[in-house]
C-alpha positions as CSV (number, residue, x, y, z in Angstrom):
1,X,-5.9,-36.7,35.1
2,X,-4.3,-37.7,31.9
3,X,-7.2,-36.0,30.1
4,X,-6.6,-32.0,32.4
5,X,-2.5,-32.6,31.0
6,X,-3.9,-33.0,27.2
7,X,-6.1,-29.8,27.5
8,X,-3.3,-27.8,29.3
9,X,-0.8,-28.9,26.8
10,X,-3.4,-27.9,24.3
11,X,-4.1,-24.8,25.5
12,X,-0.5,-23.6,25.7
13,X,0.1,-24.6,22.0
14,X,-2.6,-22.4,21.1
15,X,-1.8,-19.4,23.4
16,X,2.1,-20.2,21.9
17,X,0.4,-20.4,18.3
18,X,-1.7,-17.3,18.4
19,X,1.6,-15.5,19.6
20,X,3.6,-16.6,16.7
21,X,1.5,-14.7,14.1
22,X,1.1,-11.9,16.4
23,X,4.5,-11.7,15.7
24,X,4.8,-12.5,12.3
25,X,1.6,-10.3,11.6
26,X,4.1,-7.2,13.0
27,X,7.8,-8.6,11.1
28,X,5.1,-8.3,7.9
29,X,4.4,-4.7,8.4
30,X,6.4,-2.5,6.2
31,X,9.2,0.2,8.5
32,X,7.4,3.3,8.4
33,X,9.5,6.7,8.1
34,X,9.0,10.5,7.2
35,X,8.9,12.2,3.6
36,X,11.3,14.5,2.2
37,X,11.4,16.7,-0.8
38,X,14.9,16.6,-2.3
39,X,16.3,18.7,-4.3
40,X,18.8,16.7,-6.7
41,X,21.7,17.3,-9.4
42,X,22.4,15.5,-12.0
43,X,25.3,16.1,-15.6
44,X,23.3,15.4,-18.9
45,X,24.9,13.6,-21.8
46,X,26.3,17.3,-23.0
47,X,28.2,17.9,-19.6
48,X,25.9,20.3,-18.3
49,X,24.0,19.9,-14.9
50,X,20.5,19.5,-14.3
51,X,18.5,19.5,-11.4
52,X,15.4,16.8,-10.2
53,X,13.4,17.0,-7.7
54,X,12.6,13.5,-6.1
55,X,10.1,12.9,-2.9
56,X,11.3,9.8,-0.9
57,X,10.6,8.2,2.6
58,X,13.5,8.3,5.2
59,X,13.3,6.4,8.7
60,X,15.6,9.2,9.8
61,X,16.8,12.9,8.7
62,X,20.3,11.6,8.3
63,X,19.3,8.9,5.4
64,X,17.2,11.2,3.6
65,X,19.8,12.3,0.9
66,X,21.2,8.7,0.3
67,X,17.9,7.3,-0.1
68,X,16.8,10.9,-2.5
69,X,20.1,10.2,-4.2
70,X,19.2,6.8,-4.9
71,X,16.1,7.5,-5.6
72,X,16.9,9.9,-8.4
73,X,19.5,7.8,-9.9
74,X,16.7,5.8,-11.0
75,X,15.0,9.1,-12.8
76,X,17.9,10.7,-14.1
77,X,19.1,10.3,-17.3
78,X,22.9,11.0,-16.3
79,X,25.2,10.4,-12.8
80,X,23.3,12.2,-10.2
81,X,26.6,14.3,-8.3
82,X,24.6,15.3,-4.9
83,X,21.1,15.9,-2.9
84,X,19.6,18.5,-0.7
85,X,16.5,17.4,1.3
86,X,14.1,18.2,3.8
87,X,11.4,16.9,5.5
88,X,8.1,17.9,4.4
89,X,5.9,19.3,7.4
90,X,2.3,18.2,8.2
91,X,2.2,15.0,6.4
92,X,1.8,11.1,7.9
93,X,4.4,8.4,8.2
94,X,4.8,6.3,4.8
95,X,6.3,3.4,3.8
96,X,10.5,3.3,3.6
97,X,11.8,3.6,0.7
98,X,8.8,4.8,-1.3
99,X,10.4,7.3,-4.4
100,X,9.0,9.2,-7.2
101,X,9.9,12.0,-9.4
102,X,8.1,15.3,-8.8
103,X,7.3,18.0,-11.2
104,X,9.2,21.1,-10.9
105,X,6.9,24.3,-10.4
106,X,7.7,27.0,-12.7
């Protein structure tokens, strides 16, 4: 008998083991959201304004221009003053937070 209690005690220790890095496998994973092109202003060191255009990843539409914001700060050369953005259509999830300058067309 004693010998059936060790197995079962065994058994749930591995069923409670293999459920702990199920769910440490998924706390791991980075939050995925939508991209957004925004369209950002910043002033130069002469006082004039400037525009950038950033592309960042928002988990919702309402965070998109903080995050572009943000996101620009870190490209600009001066304060950035505001952000327009909007989603960009036919493209996957990607990672939160992802940001990089994009190249104005001419």
């Amino acid at each position: 008998m004693a010998g059936r209690s060790r197995r079962s005690c065994l058994s749930r220790a591995a069923r409670a083991g293999a459920l702990l890095i199920a769910v440490l496998s998924c706390a791991c994973r980075a939050e995925q959201g939508a991209p957004y092109a925004c369209n950002c202003t910043f002033v130069t060191d002469f006082d004039d304004d400037a525009k950038l255009d950033v592309e960042i990843c928002a988990p919702t539409e309402d965070r998109a221009e903080g995050l572009g914001r943000g996101c620009a700060q870190t490209h600009a050369p001066g304060p950035v003053s505001g952000c327009s953005c909007s989603r960009i259509p036919d493209r996957g999830p990607c990672e939160i937070r992802a940001c990089r300058a994009t190249p104005r067309e001419p």
